[in-house]
C-alpha positions as CSV (number, residue, x, y, z in Angstrom):
1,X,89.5,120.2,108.5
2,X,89.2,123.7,110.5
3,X,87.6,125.4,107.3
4,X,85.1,122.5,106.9
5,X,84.0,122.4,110.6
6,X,83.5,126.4,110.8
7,X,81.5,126.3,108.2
8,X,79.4,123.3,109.5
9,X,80.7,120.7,106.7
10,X,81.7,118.2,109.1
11,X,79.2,117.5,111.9
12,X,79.5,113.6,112.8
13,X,82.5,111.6,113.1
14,X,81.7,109.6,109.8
15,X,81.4,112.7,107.9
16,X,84.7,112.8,109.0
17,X,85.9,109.8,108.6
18,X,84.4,109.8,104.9
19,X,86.3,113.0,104.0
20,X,89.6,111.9,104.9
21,X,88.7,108.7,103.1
22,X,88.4,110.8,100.0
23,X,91.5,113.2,100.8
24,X,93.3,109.5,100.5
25,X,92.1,108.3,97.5
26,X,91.9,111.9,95.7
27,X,95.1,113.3,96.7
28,X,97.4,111.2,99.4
29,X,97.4,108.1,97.4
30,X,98.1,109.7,93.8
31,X,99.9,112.8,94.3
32,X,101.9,112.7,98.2
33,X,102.9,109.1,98.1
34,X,103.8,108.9,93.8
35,X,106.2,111.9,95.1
36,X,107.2,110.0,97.5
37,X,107.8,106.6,96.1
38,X,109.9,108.3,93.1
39,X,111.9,110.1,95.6
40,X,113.0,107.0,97.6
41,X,114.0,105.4,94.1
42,X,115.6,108.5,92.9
43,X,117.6,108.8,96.1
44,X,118.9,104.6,95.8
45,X,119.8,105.9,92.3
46,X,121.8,108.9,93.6
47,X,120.0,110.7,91.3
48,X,119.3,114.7,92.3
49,X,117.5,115.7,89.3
50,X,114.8,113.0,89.9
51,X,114.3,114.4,93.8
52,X,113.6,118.1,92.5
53,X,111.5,116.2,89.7
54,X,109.6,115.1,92.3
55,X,109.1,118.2,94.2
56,X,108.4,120.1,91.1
57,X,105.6,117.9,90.6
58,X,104.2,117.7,93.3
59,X,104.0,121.2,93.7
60,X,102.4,121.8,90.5
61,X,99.5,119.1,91.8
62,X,99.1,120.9,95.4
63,X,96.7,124.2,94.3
64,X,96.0,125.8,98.1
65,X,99.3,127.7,98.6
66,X,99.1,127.0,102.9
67,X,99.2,123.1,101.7
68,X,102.3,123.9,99.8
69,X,103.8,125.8,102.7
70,X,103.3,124.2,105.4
71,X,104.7,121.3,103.9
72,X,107.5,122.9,102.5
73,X,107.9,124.1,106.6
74,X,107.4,120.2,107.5
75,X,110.2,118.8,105.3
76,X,112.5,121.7,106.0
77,X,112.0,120.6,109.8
78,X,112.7,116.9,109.1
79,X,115.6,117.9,106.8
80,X,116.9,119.9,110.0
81,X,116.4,116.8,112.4
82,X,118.5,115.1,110.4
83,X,121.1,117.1,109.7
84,X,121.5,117.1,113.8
85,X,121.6,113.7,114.0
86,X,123.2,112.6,111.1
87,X,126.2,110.7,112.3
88,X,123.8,108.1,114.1
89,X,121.3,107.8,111.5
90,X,123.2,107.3,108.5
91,X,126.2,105.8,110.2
92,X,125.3,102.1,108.4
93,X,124.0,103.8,105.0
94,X,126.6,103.8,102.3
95,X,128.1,106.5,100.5
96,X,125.9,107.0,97.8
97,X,122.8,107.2,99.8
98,X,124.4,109.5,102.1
99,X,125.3,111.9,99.3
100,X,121.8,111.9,97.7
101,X,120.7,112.9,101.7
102,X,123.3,115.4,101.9
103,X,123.0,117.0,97.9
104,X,119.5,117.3,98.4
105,X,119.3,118.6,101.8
106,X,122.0,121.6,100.3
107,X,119.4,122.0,97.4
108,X,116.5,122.3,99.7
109,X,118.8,125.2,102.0
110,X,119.9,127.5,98.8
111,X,116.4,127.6,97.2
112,X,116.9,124.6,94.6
113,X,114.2,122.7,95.2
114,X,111.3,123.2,97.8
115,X,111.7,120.5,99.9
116,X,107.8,119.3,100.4
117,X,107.3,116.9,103.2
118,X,106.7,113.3,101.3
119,X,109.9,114.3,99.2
120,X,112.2,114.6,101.8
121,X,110.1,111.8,103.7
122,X,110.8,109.4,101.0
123,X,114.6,110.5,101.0
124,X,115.0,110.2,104.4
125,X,113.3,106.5,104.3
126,X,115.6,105.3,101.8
127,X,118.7,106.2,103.2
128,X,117.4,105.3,106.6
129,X,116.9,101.4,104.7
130,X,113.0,101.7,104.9
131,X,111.5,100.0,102.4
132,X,109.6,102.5,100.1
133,X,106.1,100.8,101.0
134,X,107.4,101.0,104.4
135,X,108.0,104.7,104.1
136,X,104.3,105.1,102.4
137,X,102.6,103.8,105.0
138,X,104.2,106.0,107.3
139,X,103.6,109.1,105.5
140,X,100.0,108.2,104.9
141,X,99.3,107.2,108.4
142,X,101.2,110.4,109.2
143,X,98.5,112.5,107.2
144,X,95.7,110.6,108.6
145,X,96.6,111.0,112.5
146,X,97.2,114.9,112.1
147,X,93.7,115.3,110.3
148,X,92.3,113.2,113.2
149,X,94.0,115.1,115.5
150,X,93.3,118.8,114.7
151,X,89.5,118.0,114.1
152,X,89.9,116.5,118.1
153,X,91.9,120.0,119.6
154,X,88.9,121.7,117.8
155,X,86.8,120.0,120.6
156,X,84.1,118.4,117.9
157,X,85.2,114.8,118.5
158,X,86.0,112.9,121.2
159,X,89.2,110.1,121.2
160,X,86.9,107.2,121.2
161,X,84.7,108.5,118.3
162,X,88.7,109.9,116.7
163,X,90.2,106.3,117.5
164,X,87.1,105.0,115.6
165,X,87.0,106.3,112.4
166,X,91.1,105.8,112.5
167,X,90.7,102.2,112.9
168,X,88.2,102.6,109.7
169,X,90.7,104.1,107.7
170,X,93.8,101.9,108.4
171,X,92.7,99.1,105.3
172,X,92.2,102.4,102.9
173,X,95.7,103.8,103.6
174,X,97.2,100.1,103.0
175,X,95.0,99.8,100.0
176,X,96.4,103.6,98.9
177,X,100.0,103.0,99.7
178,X,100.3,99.6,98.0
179,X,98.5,101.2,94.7
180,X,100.8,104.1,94.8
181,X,104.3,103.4,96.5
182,X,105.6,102.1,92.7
183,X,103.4,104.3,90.5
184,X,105.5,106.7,87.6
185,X,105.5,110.1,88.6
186,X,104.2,110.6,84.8
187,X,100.7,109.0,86.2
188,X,101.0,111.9,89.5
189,X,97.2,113.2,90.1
190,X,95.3,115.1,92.5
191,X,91.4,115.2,92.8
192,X,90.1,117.0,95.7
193,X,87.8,120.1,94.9
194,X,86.5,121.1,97.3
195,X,89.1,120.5,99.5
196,X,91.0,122.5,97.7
197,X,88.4,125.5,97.7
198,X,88.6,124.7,101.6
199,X,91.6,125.1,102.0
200,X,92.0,128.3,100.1
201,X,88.6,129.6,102.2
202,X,91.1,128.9,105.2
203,X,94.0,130.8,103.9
204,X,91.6,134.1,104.4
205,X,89.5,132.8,107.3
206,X,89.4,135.5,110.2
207,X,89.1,132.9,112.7
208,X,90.8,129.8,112.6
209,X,92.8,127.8,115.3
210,X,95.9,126.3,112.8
211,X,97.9,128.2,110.1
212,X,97.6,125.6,107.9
């Protein structure tokens, strides 16, 4: 979003609006929340190799390397909140989902696995007895209010013209997340170009307000 309004991409709030529309359908919806929905069944399974199967992909699918680390950064942090409170949220889990929480979060800490954000989202969900749609729509939504709200502390929008174009895109992230939550991570895609070029533009931008 920073890259795109520097360089004079973005000047209204529907151009906005449009391009996070598109960063949903090209890349949310078919990359972020197939990782995440196979992670959430992977981690009901117990099933380790499936988690990391699910990071590796969606790795593979996320070219700008700041996208891949900051949400490596992102799930390492969530991994960390829940390790501190990890009596009270998984006091009512049972043992298996605990286990998956606790093999993959040891996977995550001795270099395993990365750990991106809608994995260990998805992980997190399950043994927290979200439902995995549940846990989509909270990822998404997730996404959606942190694009909003960088391209407002940039001072371009204002919060009515933000809360707008949020309320615009509330049926595609439903639309997205139902599509997606259940897909095969065989059918994982990503399809955002220049996004993408964007984003790597931002990785050697001299001025720029976020790191990622």
């Amino acid at each position: 979003i920073e890259q795109y309004l520097n360089e004079g991409s973005i000047e209204t709030p529907e151009q906005l609006g449009d391009l996070i529309a598109g960063y949903l359908r090209g890349v949310i919806g078919p990359a972020e929340i197939v990782a995440l929905g196979h992670a959430h069944r992977s981690a009901m399974r117990g099933d380790l190799d499936e988690i990391r199967a699910a990071d590796e992909r969606l790795g593979a699918a996320t070219l700008p390397a700041e996208f891949r680390n900051s949400s490596r950064k992102a799930g390492g942090k969530l991994l960390e909140l829940l390790d501190d409170s990890n009596d009270d949220l998984l006091a009512d889990t049972d043992a298996e989902a605990d286990g998956s929480v606790t093999d993959y979060r040891l996977a995550c800490q001795e270099g395993q696995t990365p750990g991106y954000l809608p994995v260990v989202l998805g992980v997190v969900c399950q043994a927290s007895d979200l439902e995995c749609h549940e846990a989509a729509l909270v990822s998404a939504y997730s996404s959606v209010t942190g694009l909003l709200g960088a391209a407002q502390r940039l001072g371009r929008f204002g919060h009515t013209a933000i809360q707008a174009q949020l309320s615009r895109l509330f049926p595609i992230i439903e639309s997205v997340c139902t599509e997606y939550h259940d897909a095969d991570l065989r059918a994982m895609y990503a399809f955002a170009p220049m996004v993408d070029v964007m984003g790597m533009n931002h990785e050697r931008a001299d001025r720029r307000l976020f790191s990622s």
